[in-house]
N, C-alpha and C positions, 0 to 999 in steps of 0.2 A: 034708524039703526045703521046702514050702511053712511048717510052722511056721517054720523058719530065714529062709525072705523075707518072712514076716509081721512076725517079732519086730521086723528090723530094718527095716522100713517104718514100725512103730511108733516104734521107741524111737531113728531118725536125728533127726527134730528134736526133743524128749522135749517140750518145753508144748505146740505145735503138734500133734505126734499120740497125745500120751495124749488133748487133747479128741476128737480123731479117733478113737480106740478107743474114748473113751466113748459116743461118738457112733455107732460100729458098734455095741458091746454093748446100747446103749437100744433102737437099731431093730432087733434081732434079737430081743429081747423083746418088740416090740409086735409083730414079726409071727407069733409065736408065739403071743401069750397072748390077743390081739384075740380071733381064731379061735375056740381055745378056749372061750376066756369067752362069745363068743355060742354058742357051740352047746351046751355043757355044763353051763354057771351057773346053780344053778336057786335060788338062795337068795347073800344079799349076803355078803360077806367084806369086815370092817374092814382085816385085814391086805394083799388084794387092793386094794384102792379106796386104801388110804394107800400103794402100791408104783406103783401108775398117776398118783397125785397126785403122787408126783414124778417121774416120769418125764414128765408132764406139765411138771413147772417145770423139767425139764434142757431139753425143746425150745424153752420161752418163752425160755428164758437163752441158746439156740443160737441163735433166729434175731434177737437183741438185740443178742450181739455179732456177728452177721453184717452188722447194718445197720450197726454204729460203728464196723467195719473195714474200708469200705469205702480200696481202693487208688485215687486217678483216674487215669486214661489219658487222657492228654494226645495226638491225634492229631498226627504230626510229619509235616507238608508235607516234600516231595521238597527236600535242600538244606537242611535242618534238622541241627543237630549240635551 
């Protein structure tokens, strides 16, 4: 049941919330692997650091188009229509 109200939470506006799924699958990664990685890391991983590096560049590009889609709201005084 809940995969069934997930799928179609995703896939009702599909460009709209596939960046939204990608956006839940990146930050369920970082809060996994952060963790991890400080507590267990004892030596560097190219494959690690190049997975974080972009995960890194999906957030830069998240909050890039968040600033250039901005909607205005226009306050409408009482008798506006």
């Amino acid at each position: 049941m809940l995969l069934v109200l997930l799928l179609t939470a995703v896939f009702h506006r599909l460009p709209l919330r596939s960046w939204d799924f990608l956006m839940l699958l990146v930050l369920l990664f970082t809060a996994v692997a952060v963790p991890l990685e400080a507590g267990f890391r004892a030596t560097a991983s190219q494959e690690l650091d190049a997975v974080n590096s972009a995960v890194l560049a999906v957030f830069w590009v998240d909050i890039w188009v968040n600033f250039r889609c901005v909607v205005p709201v226009y306050a409408m005084r009482e008798g506006d229509m």
